[in-house]
C-alpha positions as CSV (number, residue, x, y, z in Angstrom):
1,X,-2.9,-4.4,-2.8
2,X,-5.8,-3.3,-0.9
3,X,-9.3,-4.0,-2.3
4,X,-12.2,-2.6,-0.5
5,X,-15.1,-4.4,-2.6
6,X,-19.1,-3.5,-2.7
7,X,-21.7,-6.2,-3.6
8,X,-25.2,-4.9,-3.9
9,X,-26.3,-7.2,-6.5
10,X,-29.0,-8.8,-5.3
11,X,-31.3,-9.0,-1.6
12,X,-28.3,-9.6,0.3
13,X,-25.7,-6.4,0.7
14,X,-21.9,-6.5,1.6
15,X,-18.8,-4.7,1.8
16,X,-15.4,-6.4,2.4
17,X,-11.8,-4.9,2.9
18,X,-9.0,-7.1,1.4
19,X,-5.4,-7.0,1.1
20,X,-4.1,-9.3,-1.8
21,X,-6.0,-13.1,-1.1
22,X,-6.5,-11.9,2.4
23,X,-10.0,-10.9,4.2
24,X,-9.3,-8.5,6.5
25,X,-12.7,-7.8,7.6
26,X,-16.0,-8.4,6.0
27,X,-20.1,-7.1,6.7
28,X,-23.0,-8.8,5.4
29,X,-26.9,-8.0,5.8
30,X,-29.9,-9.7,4.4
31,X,-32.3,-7.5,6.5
32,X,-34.2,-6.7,3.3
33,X,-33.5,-2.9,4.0
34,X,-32.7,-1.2,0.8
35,X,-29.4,-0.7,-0.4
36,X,-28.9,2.8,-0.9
37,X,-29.9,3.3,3.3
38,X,-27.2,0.6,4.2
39,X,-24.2,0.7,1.6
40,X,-22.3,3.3,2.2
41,X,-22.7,3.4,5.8
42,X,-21.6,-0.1,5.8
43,X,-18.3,1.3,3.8
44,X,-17.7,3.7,6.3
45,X,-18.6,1.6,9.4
46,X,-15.9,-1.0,7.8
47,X,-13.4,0.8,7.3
48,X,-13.5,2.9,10.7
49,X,-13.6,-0.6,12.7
50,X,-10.7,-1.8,10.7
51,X,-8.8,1.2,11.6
52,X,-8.2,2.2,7.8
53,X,-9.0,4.9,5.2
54,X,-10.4,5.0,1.9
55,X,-7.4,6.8,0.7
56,X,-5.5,3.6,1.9
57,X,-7.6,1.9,-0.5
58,X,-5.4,0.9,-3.9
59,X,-8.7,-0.3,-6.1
60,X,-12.4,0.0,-5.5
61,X,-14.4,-3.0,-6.7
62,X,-18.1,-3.7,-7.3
63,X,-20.4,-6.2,-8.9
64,X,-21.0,-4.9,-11.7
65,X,-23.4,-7.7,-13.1
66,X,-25.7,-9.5,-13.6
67,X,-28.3,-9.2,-11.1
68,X,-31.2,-6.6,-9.7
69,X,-31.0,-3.5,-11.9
70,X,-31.7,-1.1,-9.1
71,X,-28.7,-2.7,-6.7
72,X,-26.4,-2.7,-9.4
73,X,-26.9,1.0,-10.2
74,X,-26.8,1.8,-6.1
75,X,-23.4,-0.9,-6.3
76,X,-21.8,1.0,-9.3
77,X,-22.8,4.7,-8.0
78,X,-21.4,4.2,-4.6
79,X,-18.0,2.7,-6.2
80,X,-17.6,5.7,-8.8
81,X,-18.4,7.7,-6.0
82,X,-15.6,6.5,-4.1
83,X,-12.9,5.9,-6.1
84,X,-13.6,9.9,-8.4
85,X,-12.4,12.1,-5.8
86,X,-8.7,10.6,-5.7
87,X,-9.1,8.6,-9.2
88,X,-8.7,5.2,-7.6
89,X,-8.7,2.4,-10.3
90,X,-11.9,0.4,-10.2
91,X,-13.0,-2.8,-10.9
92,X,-16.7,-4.2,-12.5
93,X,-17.0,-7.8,-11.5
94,X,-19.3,-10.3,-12.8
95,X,-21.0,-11.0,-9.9
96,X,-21.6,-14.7,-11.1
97,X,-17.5,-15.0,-11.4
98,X,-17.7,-13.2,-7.6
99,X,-19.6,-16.0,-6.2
100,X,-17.8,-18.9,-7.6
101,X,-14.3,-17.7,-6.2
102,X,-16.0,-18.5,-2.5
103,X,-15.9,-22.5,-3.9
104,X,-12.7,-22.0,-5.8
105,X,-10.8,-24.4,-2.8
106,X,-13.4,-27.4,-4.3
107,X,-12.6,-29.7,-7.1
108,X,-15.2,-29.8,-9.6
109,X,-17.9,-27.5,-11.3
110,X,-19.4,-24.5,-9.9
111,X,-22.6,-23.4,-11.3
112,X,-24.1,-19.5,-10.5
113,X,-27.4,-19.2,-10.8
114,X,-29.8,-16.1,-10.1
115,X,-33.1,-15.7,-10.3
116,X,-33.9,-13.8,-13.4
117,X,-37.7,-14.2,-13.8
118,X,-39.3,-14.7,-16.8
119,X,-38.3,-18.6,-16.7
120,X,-35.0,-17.3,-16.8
121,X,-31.7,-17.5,-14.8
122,X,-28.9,-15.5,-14.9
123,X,-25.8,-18.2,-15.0
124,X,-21.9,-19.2,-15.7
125,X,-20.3,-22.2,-15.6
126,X,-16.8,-22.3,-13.9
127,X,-14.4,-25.6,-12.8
128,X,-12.7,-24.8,-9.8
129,X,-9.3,-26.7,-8.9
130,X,-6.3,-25.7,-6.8
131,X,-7.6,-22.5,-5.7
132,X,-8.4,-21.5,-8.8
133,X,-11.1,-21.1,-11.6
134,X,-11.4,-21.7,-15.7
135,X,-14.7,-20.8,-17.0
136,X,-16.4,-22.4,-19.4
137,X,-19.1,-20.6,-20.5
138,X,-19.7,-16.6,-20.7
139,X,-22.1,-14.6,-18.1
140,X,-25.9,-14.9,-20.0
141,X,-29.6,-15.3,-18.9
142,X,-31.0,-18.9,-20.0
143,X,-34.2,-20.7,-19.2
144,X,-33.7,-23.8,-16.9
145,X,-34.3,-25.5,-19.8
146,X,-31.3,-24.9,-21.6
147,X,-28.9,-25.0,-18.8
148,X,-30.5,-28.4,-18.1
149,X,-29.4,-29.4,-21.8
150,X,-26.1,-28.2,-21.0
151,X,-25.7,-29.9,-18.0
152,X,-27.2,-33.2,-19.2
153,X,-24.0,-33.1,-21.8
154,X,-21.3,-32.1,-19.2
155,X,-21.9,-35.3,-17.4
156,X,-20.4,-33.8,-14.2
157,X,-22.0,-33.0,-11.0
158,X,-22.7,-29.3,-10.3
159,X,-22.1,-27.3,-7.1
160,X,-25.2,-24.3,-7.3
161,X,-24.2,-21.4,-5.8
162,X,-26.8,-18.1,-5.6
163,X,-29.9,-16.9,-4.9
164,X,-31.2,-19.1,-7.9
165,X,-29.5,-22.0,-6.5
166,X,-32.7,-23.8,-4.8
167,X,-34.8,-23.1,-8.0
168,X,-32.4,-24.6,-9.7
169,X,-32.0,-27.6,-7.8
170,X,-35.4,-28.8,-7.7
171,X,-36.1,-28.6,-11.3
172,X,-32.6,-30.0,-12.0
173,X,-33.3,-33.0,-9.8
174,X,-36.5,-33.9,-11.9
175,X,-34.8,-34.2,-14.6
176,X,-32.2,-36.5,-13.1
177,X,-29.1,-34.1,-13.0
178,X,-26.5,-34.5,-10.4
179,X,-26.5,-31.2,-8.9
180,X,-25.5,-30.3,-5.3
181,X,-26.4,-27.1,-2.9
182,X,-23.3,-25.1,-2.1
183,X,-23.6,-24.4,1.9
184,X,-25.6,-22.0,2.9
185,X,-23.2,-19.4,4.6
186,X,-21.3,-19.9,0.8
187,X,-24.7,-19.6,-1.1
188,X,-25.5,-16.2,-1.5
189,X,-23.7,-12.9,-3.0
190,X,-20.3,-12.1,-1.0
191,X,-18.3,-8.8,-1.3
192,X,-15.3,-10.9,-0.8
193,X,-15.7,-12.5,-3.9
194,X,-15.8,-9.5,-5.4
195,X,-12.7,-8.5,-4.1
196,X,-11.2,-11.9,-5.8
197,X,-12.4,-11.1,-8.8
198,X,-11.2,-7.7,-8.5
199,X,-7.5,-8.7,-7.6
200,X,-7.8,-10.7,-10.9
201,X,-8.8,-8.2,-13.0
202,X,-5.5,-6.4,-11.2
203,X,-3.3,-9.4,-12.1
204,X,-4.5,-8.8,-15.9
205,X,-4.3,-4.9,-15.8
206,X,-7.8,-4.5,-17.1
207,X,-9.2,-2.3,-14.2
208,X,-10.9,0.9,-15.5
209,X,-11.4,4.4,-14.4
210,X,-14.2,5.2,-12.2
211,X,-15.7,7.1,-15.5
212,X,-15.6,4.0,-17.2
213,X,-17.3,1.4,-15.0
214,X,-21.0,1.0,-15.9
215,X,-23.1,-1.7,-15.0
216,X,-23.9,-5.1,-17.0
217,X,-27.5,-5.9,-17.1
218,X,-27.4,-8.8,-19.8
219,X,-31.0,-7.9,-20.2
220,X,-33.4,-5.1,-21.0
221,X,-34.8,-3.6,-17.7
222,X,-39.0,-4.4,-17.5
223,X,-39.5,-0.3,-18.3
224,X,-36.9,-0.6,-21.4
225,X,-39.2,-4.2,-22.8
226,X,-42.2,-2.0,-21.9
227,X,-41.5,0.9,-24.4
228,X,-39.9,-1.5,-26.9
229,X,-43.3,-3.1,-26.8
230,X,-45.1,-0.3,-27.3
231,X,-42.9,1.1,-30.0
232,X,-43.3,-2.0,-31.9
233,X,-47.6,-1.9,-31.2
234,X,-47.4,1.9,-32.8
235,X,-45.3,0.8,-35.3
236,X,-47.7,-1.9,-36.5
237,X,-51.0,0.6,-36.2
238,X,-49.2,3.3,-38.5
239,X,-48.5,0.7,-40.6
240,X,-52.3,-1.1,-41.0
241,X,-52.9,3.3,-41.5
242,X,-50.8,3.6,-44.2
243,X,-52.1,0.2,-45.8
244,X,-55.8,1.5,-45.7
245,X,-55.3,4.3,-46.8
246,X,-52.3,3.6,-49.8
């Protein structure tokens, strides 16, 4: 089965071509250049050097969440994109489940964490053994706080993984936790991760049709508290008006 996988989920962008558990080729940039300039010509660029066609392609796969709203909507618009004209089966892939299956060959706990703001992290818990990965927790946004709590429980060292990884480290350290740094050329967002969540999603037969796949933000977007927030302000004023004058 041939995979070609997008990850746009965060600063770093990159597409990867893969044939069952098999890379066969793989770009990454963290040049800071916005994704919508660099995806898709990265997906062509790919597939050209590889000697390959989209139409060779059996699934198209994508992070599909958590992570920056705008590069998951560039990440999910460039798969549906690809995969309408010839109704490929797609695949959304957590993007925290993405980057723990580049430390699934470790024994022991992964830990993805993104920065979230707000005091908050975007994070999964996963134990990794023989190649493989059992999560142990669903995709969410905590505070450090809680995760800490968590942690302090599990008793187990942690491998952090993601662009929330250092954050994460030094306020887990305070607090005494054994937590570890995955390598930095394993840290951050990989498209081949993707593509191995993808081919599990395969294995289950829960792909979707390119209609179908739709980002998950597990958390309004800043515009979307905004309005809520001002909703809720009107809401109150007509309510203190109806008060004075009832």
């Amino acid at each position: 089965m041939k995979i070609l996988a997008l990850e746009s989920s965060a600063v770093a962008c990159s597409v990867a071509v893969c044939e069952d558990e098999k890379l066969i080729a793989q770009t990454f940039q963290h040049s800071g250049l916005t994704h919508s300039r660099t995806l898709l010509p990265m997906c062509g660029d790919l597939l050209k050097n590889c000697g390959l066609t989209l139409s060779e392609m059996d699934v198209i796969a994508v992070a599909a969440g958590p992570g920056s709203f705008t590069g998951l909507r560039i990440g999910v618009a460039a798969a549906k994109g690809l995969a309408w004209p010839e109704d490929k089966p797609c695949a959304g892939v957590s993007t925290l489940e993405a980057m723990a299956w580049s430390l699934a060959h470790v024994e022991g706990d992964i830990c993805p964490v993104m920065d979230a703001r707000r005091n908050q992290v975007y994070n999964a818990r996963f134990q990794a053994g023989g190649g493989s990965l059992t999560r142990l927790c669903p995709d969410r946004a905590i505070s450090i706080e809680e995760l800490a709590g968590e942690l302090a429980e599990r008793k187990k060292t942690q491998i952090l993984v993601g662009d929330g990884a250092v954050l994460c480290y030094n306020e887990l350290t305070k607090r005494g936790l054994p937590v570890e740094l995955a390598p930095p050329h394993l840290r951050l967002q990989s498209a081949w991760g993707v593509a191995r969540g993808a081919l599990e999603l395969a294995r289950r037969d829960s792909l979707v049709t390119a209609a179908a796949l739709a980002p998950v933000y597990h958390r309004l977007s800043q515009a979307e508290r905004e309005r809520l927030a001002k909703e809720k302000e009107m809401t109150m004023k007509n309510d203190k008006g109806e008060e004075r004058h009832g």
